[in-house]
C-alpha positions in Angstrom: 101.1 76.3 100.8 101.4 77.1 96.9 99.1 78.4 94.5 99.3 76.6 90.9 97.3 78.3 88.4 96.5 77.2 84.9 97.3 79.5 81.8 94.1 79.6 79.6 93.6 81.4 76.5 90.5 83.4 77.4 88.1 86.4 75.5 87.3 89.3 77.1 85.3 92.7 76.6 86.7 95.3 77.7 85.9 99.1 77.5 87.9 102.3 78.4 86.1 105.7 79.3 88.2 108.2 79.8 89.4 107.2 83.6 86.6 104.3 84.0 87.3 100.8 83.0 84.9 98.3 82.2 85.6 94.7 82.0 82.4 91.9 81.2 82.9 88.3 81.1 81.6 87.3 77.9 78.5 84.9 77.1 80.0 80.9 76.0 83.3 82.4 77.1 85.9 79.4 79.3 87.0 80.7 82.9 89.2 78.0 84.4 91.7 78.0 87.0 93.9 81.4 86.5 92.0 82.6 84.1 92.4 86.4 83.5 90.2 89.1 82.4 92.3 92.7 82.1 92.2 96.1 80.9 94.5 99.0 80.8 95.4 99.1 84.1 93.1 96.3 86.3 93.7 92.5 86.3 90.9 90.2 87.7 92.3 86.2 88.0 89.9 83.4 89.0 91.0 81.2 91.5 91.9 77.4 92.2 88.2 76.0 91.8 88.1 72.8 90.5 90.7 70.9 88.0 88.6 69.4 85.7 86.3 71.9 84.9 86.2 75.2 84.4 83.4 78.1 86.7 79.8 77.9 85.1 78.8 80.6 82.7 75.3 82.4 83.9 72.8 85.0 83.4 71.7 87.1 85.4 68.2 89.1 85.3 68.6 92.3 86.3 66.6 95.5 87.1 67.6 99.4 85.9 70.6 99.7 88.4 72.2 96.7 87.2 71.4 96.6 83.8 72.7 100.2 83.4 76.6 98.9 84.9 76.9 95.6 83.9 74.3 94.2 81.7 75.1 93.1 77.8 72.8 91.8 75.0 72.7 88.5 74.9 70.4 85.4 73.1 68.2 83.7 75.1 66.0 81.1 74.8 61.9 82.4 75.0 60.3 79.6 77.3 56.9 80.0 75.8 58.2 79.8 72.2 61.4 78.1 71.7 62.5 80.8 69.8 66.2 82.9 71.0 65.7 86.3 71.4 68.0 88.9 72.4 67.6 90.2 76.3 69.3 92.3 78.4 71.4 90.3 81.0 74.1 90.0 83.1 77.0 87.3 82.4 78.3 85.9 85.8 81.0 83.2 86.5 80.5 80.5 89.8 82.6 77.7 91.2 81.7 74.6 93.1 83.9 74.1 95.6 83.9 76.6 98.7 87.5 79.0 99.2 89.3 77.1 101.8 93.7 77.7 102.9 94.6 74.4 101.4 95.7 73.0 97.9 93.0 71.3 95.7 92.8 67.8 96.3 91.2 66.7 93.3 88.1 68.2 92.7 88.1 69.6 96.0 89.1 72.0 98.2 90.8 71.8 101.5 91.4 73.1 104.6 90.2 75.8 106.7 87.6 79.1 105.7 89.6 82.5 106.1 89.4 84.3 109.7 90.6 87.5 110.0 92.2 87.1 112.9 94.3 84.5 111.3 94.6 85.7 107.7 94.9 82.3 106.1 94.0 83.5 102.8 92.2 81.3 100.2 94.0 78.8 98.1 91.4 76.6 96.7 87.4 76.9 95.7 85.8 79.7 94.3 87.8 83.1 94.8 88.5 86.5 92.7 91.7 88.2 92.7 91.4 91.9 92.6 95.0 93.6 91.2 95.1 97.6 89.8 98.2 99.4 88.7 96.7 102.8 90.1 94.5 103.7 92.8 90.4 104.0 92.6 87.7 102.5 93.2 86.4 99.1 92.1 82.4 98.3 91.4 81.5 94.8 91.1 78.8 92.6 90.1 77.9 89.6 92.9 75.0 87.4 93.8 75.8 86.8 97.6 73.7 84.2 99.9 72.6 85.5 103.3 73.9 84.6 106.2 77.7 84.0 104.9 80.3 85.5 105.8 81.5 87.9 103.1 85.1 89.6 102.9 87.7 91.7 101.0 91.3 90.8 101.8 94.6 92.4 100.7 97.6 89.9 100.4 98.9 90.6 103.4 95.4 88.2 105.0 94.3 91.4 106.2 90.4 92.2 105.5 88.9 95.7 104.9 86.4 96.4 107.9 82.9 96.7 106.6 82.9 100.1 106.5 85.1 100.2 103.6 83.1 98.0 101.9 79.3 99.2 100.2 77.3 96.3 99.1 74.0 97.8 97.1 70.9 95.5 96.2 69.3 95.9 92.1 66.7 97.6 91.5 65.3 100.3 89.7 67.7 102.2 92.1 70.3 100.6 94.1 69.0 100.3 97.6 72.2 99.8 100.7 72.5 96.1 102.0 73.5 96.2 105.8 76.7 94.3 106.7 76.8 92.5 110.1 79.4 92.4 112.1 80.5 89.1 111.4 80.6 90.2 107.7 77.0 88.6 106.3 73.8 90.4 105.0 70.5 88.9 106.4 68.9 88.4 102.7 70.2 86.8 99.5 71.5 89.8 97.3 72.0 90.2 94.1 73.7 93.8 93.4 77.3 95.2 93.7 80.1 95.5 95.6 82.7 99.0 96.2 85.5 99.2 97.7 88.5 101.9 97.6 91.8 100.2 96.1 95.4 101.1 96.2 97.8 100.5 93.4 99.9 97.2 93.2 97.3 95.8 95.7 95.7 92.4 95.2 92.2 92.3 96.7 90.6 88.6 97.3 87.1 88.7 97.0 85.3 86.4 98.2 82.6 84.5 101.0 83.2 81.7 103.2 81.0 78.4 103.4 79.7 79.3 99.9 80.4 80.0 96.5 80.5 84.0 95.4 79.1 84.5 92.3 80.9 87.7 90.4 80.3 89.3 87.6 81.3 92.5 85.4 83.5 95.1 87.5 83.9 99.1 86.8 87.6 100.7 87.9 87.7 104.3 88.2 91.2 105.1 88.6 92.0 108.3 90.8 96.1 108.1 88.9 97.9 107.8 91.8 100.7 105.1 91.3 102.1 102.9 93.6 103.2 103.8 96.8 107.0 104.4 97.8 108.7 101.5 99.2 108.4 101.0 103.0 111.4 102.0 105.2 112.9 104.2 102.0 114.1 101.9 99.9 114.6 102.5 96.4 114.6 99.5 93.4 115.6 99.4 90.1 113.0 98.9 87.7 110.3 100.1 90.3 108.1 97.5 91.8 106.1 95.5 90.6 108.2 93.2 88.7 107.3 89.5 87.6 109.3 86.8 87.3 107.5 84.4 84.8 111.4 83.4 82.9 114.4 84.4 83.9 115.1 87.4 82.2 113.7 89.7 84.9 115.2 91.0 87.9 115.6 94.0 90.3 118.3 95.7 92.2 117.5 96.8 96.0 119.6 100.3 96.2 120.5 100.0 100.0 124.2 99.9 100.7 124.0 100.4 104.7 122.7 97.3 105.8 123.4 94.9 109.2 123.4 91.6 110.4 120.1 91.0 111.9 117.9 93.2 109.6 116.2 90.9 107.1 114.5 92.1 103.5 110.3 91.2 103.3 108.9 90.5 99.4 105.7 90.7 99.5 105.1 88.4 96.1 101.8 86.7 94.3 102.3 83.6 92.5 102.8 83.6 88.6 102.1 80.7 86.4 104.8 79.5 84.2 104.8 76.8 82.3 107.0 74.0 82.6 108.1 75.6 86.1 106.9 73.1 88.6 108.7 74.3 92.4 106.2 77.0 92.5 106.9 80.8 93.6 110.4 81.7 94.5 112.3 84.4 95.1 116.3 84.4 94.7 118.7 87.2 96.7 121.9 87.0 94.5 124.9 88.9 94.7 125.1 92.8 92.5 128.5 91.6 91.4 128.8 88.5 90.1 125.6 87.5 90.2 126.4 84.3 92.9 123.7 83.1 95.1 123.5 84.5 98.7 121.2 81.7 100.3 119.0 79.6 99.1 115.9 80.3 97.2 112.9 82.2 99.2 109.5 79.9 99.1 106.9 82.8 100.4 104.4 81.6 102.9 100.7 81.0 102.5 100.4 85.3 103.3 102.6 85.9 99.9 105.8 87.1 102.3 108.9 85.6 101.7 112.1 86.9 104.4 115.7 87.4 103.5 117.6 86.8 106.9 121.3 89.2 106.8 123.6 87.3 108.2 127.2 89.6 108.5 128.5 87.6 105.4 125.4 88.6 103.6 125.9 92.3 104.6 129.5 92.8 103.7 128.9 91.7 100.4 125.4 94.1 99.7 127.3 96.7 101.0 130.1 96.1 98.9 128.2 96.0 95.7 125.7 98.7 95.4 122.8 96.7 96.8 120.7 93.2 96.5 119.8 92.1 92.8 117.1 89.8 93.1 115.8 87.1 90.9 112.8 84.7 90.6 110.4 82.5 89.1 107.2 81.9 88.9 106.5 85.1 91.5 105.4 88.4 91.1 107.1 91.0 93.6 104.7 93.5 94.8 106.5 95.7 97.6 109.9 94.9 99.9 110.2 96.2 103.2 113.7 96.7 105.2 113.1 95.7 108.5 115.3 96.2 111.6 116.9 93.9 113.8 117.3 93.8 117.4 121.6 94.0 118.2 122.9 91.0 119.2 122.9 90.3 123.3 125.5 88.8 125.0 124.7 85.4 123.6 125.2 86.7 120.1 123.5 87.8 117.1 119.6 85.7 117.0 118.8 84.7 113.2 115.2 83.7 112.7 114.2 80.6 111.1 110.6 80.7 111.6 109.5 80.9 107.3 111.1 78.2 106.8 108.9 75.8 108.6 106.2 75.3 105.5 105.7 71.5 106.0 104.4 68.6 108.1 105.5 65.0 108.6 101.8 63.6 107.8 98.6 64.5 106.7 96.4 65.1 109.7 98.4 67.7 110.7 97.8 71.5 110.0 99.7 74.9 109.9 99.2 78.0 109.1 101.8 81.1 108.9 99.9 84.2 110.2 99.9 87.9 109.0 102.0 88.9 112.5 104.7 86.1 111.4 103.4 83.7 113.7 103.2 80.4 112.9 99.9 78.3 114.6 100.3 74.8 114.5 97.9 72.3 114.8 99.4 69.0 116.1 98.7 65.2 116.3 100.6 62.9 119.0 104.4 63.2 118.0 103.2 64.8 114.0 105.7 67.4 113.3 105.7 71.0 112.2 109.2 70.9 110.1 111.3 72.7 107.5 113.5 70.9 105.5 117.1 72.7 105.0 119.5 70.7 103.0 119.8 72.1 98.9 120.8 69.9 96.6 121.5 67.0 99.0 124.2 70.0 100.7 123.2 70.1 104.5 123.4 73.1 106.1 126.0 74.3 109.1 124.6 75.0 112.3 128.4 74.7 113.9 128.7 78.3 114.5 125.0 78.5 116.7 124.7 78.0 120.3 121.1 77.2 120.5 117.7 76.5 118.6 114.9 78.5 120.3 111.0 78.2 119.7 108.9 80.9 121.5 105.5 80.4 122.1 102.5 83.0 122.1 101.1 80.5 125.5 102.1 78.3 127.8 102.1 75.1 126.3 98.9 72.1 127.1 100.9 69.6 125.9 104.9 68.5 125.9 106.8 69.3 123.1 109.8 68.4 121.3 112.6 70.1 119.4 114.1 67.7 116.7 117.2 68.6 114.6 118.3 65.9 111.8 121.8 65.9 110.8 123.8 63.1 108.3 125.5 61.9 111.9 122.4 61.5 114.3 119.5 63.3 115.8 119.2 65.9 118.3 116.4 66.3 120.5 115.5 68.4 123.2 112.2 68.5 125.6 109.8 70.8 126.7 107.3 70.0 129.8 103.9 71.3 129.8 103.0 75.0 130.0 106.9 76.0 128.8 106.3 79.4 126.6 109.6 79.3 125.4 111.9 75.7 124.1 115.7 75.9 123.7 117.8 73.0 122.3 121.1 73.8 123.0 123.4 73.2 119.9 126.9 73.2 121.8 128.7 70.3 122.3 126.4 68.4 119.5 127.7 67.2 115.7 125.4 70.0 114.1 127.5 70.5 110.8 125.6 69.0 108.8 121.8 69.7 109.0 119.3 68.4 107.2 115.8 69.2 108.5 114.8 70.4 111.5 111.2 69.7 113.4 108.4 70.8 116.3 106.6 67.9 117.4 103.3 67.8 120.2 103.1 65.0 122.6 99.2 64.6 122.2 96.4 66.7 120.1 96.6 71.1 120.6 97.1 74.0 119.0 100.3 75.5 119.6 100.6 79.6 118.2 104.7 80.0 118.1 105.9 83.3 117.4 109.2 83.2 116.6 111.8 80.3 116.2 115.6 81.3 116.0 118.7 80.0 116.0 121.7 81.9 118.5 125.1 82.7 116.8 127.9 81.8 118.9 129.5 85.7 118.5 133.1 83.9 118.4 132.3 80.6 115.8 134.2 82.1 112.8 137.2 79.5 113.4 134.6 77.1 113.4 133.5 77.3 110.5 137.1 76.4 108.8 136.6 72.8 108.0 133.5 73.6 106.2 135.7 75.6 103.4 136.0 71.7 101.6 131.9 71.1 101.3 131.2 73.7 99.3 132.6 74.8 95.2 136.0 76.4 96.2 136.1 77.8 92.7 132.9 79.8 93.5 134.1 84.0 93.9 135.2 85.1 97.4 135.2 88.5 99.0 136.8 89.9 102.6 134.8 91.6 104.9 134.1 95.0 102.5 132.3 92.9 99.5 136.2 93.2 97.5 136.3 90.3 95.9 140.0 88.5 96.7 141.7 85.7 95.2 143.0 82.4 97.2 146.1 84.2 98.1 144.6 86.8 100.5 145.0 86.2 103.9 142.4 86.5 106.5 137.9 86.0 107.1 136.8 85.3 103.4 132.8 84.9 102.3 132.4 82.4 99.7 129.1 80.3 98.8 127.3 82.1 101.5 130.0 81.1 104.3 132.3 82.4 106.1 136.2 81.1 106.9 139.5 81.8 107.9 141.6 82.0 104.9 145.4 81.0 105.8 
């Protein structure tokens, strides 16, 4: 799923104290789609609400505690005379349509409410986007309905347990608003929010079933940056970086990669105007700048996965690390994570991020914070990921095998369904399988277009990983691929040298690998 926000020109008040920052929304002010109210170093942006018109502008009355944080001078009308006078008041924003995982149909929002266990974070309807560039603590105007469930969620689709989070009723002192379990208060509320936040953290704000209103918010920055890089790595310019035109990139110092090990972005989208493929994040080459893959869509939990592959490796290695490019993407963190070494079958290369689409509309999926993917199926629908780049199919010649594993045995029969220019190739799962293998050997898969999971009947299928095999001794297969691809493109050997059509031996060019005679 992809996030399309709107770029509005918007006012804003905002006031710096020392280490506190203040930002109000302002009285007749427009909050649309995207819309973004910063200061020096927070960054609040309103989500996908509605697309033809804009969150509703209200005040608030307020008591002492309330007043004190949040409240502004505004004209109102006097009911008795007629006549505008000025008052103390609180300016909120609201939206209309409830937060729910899908894209906005219209007017409306669609899909499911967020679940923690599942971490399908909010795409559409009425959501706030939290972002600092230091740690603190954020304080937060909200009028919140009982008996809804109310959350804080970093990008990742993980939400803060309520006892990280204070919610305080107004008054002429703050009085503490108890949090159930499943995350509501028993009474309407209208007071603040806290919660502790870390830098280059986005924090959704938000309640399900309803529609949060939110007003001012206080940072109080403690001035600790952002956190090192999991797993050690080191980039140049330090994370984050945004990609809204093409000027920006990165360079990932790690020079010891393997096959097997894969890079994690961890990425926000970014409008861009004009730009209309959404978020992506492009791996290219230190050297020459070449492509290595195609471009990274990140999933509905803002992760996108850079699979090594031992062509991919040699040429990191070679050349001082992975630059990396985008558009329309902001990259938060990037994690290095380790493979498992390749079994006697050969090295396993995971495919499962790639499967971000469905063959109709009645079916649903949604890419969970472990990297699980659950499916929700209709008789023979598909779960699918379409492959080919610029009408190019892909080679699956040098795998053995397409594997889906499944968190449980399987309630209904399933289907594994590879598309290639030639012909399909299917292969079957009976009912309570937990793990499906199609094998690939012996079958035209040179040319691969899409690839699919379909259900026999109605379920809900959790799959944890899906993989293709590497046949450890395919490089000679790969030969007659050499004539599909730009043969003027740069080549390398095995150490990331680039070579020149008259060296002898493996060569990596376009992302391939072949026997150069």
């Amino acid at each position: 799923m992809r996030k399309f926000f709107t770029s509005l020109a918007i006012a804003f008040v905002a006031i710096s104290v020392s280490a506190q920052e203040k930002v109000l929304f302002e009285n007749g002010g427009t909050y649309g789609n995207g819309a973004t109210l910063t200061s020096e170093n927070t960054k609040l942006v309103l989500g996908n609400d509605r697309a033809t018109k804009n969150y509703d502008i209200k005040l608030a009355s307020v008591k002492a505690y309330c007043a004190e944080l949040f409240g502004q001078q505004v004209m109102v009308e006097n009911s008795e005379t007629g006549e505008m006078e000025e008052k103390t008041r609180v300016v909120y924003v609201v939206g209309n349509q409830n937060p729910k995982d899908g894209e906005l149909d219209g007017d409306k929002s669609t899909g499911g409410g967020y679940k923690p266990e599942s971490g399908n974070l909010p795409q559409s309807g009425t959501y706030y986007m939290i972002t600092t560039a230091t740690g603190g603590h954020i304080k937060a105007f909200i009028v919140l309905n009982s008996g809804k469930n109310f959350y804080v969620v970093k990008s990742s689709g993980e939400c803060l347990p309520k006892e990280a989070i204070s919610v305080k009723a107004d008054g002429d002192e703050p009085s503490d608003v108890t949090i159930n379990d499943d995350f509501t208060v028993d009474e309407k509320t209208t007071g603040t929010v806290e919660f502790d936040v870390v830098a280059g953290e986005t924090y959704y704000v938000f309640c399900t079933g309803s529609k949060l209103s939110f007003g001012g918010y206080e940072f109080v920055s403690n001035g600790v940056g952002p956190e090192p890089q999991p797993g050690g790595l080191t980039t140049d310019p330090a994370l984050p970086v945004t990609f809204d035109s093409w000027d920006a990139n990165f360079l990932i110092q790690k020079t010891d990669v393997k096959a097997g090990d894969k890079f994690v972005f961890t990425c926000e989208a970014v409008d861009v105007a004009g730009w209309e493929w959404g978020p992506q994040v492009l791996p290219k080459s230190n050297a020459d700048w070449s492509d290595l893959g195609p471009a990274l869509i990140p999933n509905a939990n803002g992760k996108a996965t850079f699979n090594i592959t031992e062509e991919f490796a040699a040429v990191i290695n070679g050349n001082g690390g992975l630059r990396v490019q985008g558009m329309g993407v902001k990259v938060t963190a990037v994690e290095y994570e380790e493979g498992t070494a390749p079994g006697p079958e050969g090295e396993k290369v995971s495919i499962i991020d790639k499967f971000n689409s469905t063959w109709g509309a009645n079916e649903t999926f949604t890419h969970n914070a472990d990297g699980s993917v659950t499916f929700n199926s209709v008789a023979w629908g598909g779960l699918s990921a379409w492959l080919a780049e610029n009408d190019i199919p892909v080679d699956w010649s040098g795998y053995t095998k397409l594997v889906f594993e499944y968190a449980e045995p399987t309630t209904v029969n399933t289907q594994a369904f590879v598309q290639t220019t030639t012909g399909d190739v299917k292969g079957w799962g009976e009912v309570g399988i937990t793990k499906l293998e199609l094998q690939l050997e012996g079958e035209d898969v040179s040319k691969v277009n899409q690839v699919a999971l379909q259900a026999s009947d109605v379920s809900t299928i959790t799959i944890t990983d899906i993989y293709l095999v590497r046949n450890a001794a395919g490089i000679e297969e790969m030969v007659s691929m050499k004539d599909a691809f730009n043969v003027n493109a740069p080549a390398y050997n095995l150490s990331g040298v680039r070579v020149n059509k008259d060296y002898k031996g493996i060569v990596i060019q376009n992302g391939r690998k072949f026997v150069q005679k």
